[in-house]
Each structure stands twice: as C-alpha cells, then as structure tokens.
C-alpha positions as CSV (number, residue, x, y, z in Angstrom):
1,X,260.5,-0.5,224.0
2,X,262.7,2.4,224.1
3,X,261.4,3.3,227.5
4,X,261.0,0.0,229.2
5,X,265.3,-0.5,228.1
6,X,265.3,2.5,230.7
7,X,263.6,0.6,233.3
8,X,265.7,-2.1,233.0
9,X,269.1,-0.6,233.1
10,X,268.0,1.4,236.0
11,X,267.4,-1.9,238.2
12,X,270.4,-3.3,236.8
13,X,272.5,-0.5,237.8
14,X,271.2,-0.2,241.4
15,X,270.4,-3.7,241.7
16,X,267.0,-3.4,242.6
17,X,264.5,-6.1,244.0
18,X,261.9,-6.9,241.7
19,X,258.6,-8.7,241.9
20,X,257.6,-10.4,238.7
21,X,254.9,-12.6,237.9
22,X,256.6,-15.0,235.5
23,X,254.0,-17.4,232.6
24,X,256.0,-21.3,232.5
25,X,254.4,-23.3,230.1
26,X,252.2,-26.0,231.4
27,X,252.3,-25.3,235.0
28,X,251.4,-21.9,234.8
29,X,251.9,-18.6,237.0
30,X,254.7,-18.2,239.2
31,X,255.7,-14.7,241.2
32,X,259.4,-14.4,242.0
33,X,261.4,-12.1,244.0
34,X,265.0,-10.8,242.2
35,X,267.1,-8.8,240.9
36,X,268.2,-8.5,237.2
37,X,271.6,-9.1,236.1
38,X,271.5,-8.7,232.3
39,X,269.0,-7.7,230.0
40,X,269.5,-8.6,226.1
41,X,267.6,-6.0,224.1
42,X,268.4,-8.7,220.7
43,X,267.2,-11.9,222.2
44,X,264.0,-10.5,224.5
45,X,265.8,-12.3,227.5
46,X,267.2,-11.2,230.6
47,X,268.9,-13.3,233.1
48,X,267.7,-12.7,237.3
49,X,269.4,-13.5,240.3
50,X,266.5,-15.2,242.7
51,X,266.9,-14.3,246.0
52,X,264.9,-17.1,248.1
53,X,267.1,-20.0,246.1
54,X,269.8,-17.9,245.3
55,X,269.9,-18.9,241.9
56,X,270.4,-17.6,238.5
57,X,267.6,-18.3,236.1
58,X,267.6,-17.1,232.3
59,X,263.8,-15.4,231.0
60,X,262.4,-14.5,227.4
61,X,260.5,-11.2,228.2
62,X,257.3,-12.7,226.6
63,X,257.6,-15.2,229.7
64,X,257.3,-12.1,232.1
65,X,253.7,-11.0,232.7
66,X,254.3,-8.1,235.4
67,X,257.3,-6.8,236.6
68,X,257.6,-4.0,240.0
69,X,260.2,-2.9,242.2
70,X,260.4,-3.3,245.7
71,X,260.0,-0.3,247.4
C-alpha cells in the first residue's frame, strides 16, 4: 500500500491524466479519463476531477479495477 500512496501523490502533485477502469454496482464497467484531486489513505477513497463532464466524482479504491497515466 506503501508504494501505491506514492503513485498517488505523484499524480496529485502534477495533476496527471489518468485512465481508470472504475466497477459500479449493477451496471457494471466504466473507463474514465481524470485527474485525482485527493486521495484518503483512512477511508480507501479518493475524489477525481472528470475531464469529459467536468465533474468531481468521490471513489472507494475497491471500486477502481485499473488505474494508468496518460502518457
């Protein structure tokens, strides 16, 4: 967990476009392009800016089933 904490305050700090493939119960896979804003290491959640809708949209890390940067 230690390392992927790393991960994740790197793309915070240079706001970096991420792809992730995010699981929503009952409808099922869903793969969004953003950015992370916050990660909270106590709850398992983060909170990412979605670029197409421009919207801010709160995740429980067990929702997220892959997660890349853009390069």
């Amino acid at each position: 967990m230690a390392n992927l904490l790393e991960f994740f305050q790197d793309w915070i700090r240079d706001n970096r476009l991420l792809v992730m493939e995010i699981i929503f119960e009952g409808i099922g896979r869903k793969t969004i392009k953003g950015r992370m804003i916050k990660f909270n290491q106590y709850e398992n959640s983060t909170l990412i800016y979605i670029d197409d809708t421009k919207t801010v949209e709160h995740f429980m890390i067990n929702q997220i089933d892959e997660i890349t940067p853009v390069e």
